[in-house]
MARBA-3410 file (N, C-alpha, C, O; in Angstrom, 1 decimal):
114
0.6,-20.7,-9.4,1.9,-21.3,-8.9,3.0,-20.3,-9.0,3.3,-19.8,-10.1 ~ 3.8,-19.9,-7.7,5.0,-19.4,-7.6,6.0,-19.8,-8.4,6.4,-21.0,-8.3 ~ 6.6,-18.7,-9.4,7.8,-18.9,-10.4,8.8,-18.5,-9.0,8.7,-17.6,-8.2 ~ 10.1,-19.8,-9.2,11.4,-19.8,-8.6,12.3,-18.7,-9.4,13.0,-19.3,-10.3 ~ 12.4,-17.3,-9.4,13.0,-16.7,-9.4,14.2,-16.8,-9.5,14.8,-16.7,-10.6
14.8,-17.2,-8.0,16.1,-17.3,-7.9,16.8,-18.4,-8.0,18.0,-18.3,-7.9 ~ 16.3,-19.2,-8.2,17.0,-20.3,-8.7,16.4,-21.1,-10.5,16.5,-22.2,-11.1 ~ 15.9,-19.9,-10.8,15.0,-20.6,-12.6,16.4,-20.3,-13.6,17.0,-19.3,-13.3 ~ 16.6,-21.0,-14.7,17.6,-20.6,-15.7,16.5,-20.5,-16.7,16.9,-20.7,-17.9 ~ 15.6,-20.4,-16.6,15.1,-19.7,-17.9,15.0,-18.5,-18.6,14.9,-17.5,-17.8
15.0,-18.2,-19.8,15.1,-16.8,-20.2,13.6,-16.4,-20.4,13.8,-15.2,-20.3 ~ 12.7,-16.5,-20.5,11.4,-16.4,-20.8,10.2,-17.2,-20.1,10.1,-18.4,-19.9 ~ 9.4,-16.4,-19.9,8.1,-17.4,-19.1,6.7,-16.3,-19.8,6.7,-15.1,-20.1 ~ 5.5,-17.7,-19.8,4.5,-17.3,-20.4,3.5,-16.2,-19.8,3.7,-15.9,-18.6 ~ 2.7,-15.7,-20.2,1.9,-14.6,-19.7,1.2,-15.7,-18.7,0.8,-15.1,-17.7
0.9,-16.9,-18.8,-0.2,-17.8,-18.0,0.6,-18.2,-17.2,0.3,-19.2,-16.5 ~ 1.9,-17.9,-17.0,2.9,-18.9,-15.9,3.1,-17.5,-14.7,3.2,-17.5,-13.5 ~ 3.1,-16.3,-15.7,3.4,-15.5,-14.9,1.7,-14.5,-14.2,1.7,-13.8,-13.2 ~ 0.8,-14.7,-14.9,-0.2,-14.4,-13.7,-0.2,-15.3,-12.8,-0.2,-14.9,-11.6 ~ -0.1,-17.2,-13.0,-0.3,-17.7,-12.3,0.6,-17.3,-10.8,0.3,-17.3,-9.6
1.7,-17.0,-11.3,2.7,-16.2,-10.5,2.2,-15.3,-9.2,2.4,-15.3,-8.0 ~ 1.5,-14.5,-10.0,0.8,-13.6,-9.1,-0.9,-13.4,-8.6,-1.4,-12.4,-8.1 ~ -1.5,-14.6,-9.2,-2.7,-15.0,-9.1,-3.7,-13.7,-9.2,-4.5,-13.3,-8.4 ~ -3.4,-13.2,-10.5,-3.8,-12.5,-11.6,-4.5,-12.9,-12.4,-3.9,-13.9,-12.9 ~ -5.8,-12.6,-13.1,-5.8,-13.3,-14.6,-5.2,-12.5,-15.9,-4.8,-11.3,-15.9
-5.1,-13.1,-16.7,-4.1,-12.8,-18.1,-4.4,-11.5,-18.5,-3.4,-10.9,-19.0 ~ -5.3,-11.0,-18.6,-6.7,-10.0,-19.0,-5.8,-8.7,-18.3,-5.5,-7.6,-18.9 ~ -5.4,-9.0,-16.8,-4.6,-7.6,-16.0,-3.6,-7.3,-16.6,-3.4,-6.1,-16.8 ~ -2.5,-8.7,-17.0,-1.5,-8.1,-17.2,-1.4,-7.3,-18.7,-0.6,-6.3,-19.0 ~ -2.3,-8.0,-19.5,-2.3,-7.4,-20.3,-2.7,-5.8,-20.5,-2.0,-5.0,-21.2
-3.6,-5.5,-19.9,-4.4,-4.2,-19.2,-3.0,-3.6,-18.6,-2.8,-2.5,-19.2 ~ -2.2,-3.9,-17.9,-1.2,-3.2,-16.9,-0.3,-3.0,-18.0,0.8,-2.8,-17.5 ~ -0.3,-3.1,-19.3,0.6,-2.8,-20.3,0.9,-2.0,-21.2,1.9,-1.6,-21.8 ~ -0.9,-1.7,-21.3,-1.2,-0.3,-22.0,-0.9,0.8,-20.6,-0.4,1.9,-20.8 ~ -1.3,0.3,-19.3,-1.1,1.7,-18.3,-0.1,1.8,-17.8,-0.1,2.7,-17.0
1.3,1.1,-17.9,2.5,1.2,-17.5,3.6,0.8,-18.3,3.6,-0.4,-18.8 ~ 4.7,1.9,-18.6,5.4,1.9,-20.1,6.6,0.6,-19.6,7.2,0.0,-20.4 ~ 6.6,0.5,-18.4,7.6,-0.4,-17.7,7.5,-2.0,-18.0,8.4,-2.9,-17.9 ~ 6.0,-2.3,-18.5,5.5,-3.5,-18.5,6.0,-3.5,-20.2,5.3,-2.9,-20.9 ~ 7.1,-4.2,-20.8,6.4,-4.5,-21.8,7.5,-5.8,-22.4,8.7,-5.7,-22.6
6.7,-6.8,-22.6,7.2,-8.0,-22.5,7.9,-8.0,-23.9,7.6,-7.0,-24.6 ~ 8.6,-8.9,-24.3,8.3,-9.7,-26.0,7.4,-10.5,-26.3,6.7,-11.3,-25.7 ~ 7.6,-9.9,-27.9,6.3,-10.9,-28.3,7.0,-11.0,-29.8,7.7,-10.3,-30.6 ~ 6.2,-12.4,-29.8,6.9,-13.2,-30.8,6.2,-12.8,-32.5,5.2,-12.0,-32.5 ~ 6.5,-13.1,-33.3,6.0,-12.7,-34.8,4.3,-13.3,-34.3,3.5,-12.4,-34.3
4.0,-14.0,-34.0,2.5,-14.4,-33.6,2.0,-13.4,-32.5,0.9,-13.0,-32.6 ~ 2.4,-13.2,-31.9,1.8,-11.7,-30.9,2.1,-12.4,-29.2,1.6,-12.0,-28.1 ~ 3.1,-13.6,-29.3,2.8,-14.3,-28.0,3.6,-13.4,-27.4,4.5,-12.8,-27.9 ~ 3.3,-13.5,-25.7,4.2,-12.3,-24.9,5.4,-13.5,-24.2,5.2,-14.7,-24.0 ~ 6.5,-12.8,-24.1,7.5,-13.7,-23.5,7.8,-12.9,-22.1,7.5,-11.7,-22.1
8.1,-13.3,-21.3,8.5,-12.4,-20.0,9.6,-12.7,-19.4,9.6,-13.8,-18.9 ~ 10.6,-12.1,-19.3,12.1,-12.4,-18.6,11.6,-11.6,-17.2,10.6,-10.9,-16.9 ~ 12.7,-12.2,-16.3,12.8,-12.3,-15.0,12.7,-10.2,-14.4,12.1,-9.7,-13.4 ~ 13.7,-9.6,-15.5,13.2,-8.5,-15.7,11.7,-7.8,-15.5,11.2,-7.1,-14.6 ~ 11.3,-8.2,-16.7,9.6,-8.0,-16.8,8.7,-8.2,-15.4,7.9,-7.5,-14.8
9.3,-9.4,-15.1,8.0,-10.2,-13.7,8.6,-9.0,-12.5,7.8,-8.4,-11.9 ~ 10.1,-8.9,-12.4,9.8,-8.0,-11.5,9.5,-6.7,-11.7,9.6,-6.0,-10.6 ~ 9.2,-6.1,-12.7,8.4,-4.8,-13.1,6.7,-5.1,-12.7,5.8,-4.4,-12.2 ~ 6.7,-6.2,-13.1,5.3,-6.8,-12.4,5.1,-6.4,-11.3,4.6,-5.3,-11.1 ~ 5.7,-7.2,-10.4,5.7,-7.1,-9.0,5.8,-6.1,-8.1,5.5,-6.1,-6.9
6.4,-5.0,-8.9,6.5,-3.2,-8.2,5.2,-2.8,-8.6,4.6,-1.9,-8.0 ~ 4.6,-3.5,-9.8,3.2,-2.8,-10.1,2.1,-3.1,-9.1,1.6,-2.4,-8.2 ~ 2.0,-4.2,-9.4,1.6,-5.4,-8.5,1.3,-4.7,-6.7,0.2,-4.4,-6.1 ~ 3.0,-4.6,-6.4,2.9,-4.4,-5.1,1.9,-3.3,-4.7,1.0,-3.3,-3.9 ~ 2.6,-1.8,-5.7,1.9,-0.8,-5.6,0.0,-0.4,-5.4,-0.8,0.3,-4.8
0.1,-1.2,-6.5,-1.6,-1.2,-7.0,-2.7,-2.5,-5.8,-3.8,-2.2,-5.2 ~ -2.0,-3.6,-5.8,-2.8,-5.2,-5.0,-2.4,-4.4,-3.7,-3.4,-3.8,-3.3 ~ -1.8,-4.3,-3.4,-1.0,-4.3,-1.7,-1.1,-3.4,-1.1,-1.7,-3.5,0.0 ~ -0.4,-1.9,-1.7,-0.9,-0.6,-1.0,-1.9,0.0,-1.2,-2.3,0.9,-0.5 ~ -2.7,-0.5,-2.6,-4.2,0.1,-2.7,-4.1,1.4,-3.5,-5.0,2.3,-3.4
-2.8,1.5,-4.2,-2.7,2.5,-5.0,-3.7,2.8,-6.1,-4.0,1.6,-6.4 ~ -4.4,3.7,-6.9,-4.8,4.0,-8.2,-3.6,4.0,-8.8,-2.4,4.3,-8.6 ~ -4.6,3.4,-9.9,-3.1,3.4,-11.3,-2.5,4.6,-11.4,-1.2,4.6,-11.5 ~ -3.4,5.9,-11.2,-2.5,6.8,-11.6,-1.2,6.9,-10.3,0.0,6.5,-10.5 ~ -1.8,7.4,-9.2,-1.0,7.0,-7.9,0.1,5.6,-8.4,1.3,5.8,-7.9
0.0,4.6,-9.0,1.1,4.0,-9.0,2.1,4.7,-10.4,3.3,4.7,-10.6 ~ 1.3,5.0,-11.0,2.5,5.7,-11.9,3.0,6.7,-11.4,3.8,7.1,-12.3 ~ 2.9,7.6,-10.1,3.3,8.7,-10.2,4.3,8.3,-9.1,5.2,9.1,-8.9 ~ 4.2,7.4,-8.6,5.3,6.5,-7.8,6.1,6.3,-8.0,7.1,6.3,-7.3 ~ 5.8,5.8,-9.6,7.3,4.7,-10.3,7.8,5.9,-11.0,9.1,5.8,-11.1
7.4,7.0,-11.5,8.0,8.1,-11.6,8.6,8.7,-10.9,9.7,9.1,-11.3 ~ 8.1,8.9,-9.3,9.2,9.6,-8.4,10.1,8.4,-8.0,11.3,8.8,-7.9 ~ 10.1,7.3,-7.7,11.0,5.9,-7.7,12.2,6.1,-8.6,13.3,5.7,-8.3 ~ 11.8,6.7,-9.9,13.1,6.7,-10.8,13.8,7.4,-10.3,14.9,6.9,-9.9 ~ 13.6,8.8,-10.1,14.0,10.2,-9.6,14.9,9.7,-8.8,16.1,9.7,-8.8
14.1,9.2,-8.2,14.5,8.7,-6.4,16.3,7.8,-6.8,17.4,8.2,-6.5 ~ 16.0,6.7,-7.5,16.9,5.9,-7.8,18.3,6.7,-8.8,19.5,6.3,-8.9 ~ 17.8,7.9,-9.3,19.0,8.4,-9.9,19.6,9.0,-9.3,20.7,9.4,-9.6 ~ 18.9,9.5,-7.9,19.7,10.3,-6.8,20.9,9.7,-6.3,22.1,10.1,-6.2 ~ 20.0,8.2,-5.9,20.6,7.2,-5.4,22.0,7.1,-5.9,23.0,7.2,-5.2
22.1,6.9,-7.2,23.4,6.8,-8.2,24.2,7.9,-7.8,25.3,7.7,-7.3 ~ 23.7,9.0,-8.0,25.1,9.9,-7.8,25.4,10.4,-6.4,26.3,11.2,-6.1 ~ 24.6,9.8,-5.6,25.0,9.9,-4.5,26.7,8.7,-4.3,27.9,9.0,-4.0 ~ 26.3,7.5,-4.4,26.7,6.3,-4.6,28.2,6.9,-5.6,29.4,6.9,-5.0 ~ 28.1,7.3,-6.5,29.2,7.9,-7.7,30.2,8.8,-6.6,31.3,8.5,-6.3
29.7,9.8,-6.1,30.2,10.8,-5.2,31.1,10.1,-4.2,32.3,10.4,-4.1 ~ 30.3,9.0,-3.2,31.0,8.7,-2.3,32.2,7.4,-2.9,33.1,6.9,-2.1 ~ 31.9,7.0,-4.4,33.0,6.2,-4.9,34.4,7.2,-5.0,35.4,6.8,-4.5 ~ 34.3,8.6,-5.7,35.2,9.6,-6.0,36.2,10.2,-3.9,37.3,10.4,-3.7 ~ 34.9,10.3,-3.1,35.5,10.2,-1.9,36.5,9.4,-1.3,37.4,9.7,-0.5
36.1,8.0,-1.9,36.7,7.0,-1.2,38.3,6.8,-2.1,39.3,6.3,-1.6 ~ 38.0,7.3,-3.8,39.5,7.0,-4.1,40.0,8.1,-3.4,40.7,7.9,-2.3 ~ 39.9,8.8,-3.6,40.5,10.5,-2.9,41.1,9.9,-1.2,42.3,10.2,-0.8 ~ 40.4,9.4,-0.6,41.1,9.1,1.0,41.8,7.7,0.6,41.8,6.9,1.5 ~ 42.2,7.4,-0.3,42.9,6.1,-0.8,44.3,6.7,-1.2,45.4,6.1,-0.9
44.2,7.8,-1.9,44.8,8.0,-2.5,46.1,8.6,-1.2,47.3,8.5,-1.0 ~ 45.0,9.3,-0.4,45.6,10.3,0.5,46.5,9.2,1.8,47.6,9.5,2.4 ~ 45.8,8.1,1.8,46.8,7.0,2.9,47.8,6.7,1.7,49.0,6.7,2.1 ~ 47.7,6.6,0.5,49.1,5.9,0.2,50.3,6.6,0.2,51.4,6.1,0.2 ~ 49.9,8.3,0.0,50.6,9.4,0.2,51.6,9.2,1.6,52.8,9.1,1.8
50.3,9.0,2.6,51.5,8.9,3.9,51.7,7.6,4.5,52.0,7.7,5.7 ~ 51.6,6.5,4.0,52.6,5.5,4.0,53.7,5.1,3.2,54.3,4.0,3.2 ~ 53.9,6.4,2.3,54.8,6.7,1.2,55.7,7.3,2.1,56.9,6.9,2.0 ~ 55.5,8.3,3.0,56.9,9.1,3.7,57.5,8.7,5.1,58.5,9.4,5.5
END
């Protein structure tokens, strides 16, 4: 059964709510935990795993990677590895063109100043 995402206020969902999620058995996700440092849920003083909405979608990049595109685990780790890369580019790219945009902000107030 599909977890509502975007509309759930819950803070935690179970390891059996969230294979059912992805019609997995429990056994993967657990397995996908030792091979990816991304997966790692809470767990309670009894060893139960909790999963925030966080977690499920670290699932679901695994998930995608490995069910969908037919990646090998390694191949999907070396993905989510260049994915980071990729995403920190992203950032200072993003940072850069924030610093551009005060700078031509700055430069119109100059000349509707004179």
């Amino acid at each position: 059964m599909k977890i509502d995402l975007e509309n759930s206020s819950r803070l935690y969902y179970s390891i059996k709510e969230v294979a059912g999620h992805f019609d997995v058995n429990e056994s993967l996700l657990r397995y996908w935990e030792t091979e990816f440092e991304i997966i790692d849920p809470r767990k309670t003083e009894t060893g139960t795993r909790q999963y925030t909405v966080d977690d499920i979608q670290d699932i679901a990049l695994v998930y995608h990677l490995v069910k969908v595109k037919g990646l090998t685990l390694e191949g999907a780790r070396q993905t989510l590895k260049q994915r980071k890369d990729e995403e920190t580019r992203k950032l200072q790219i993003i940072q850069k063109l924030e610093r551009i945009k005060k700078e031509l902000q700055d430069m119109e107030k100059e000349f509707e100043g004179e």
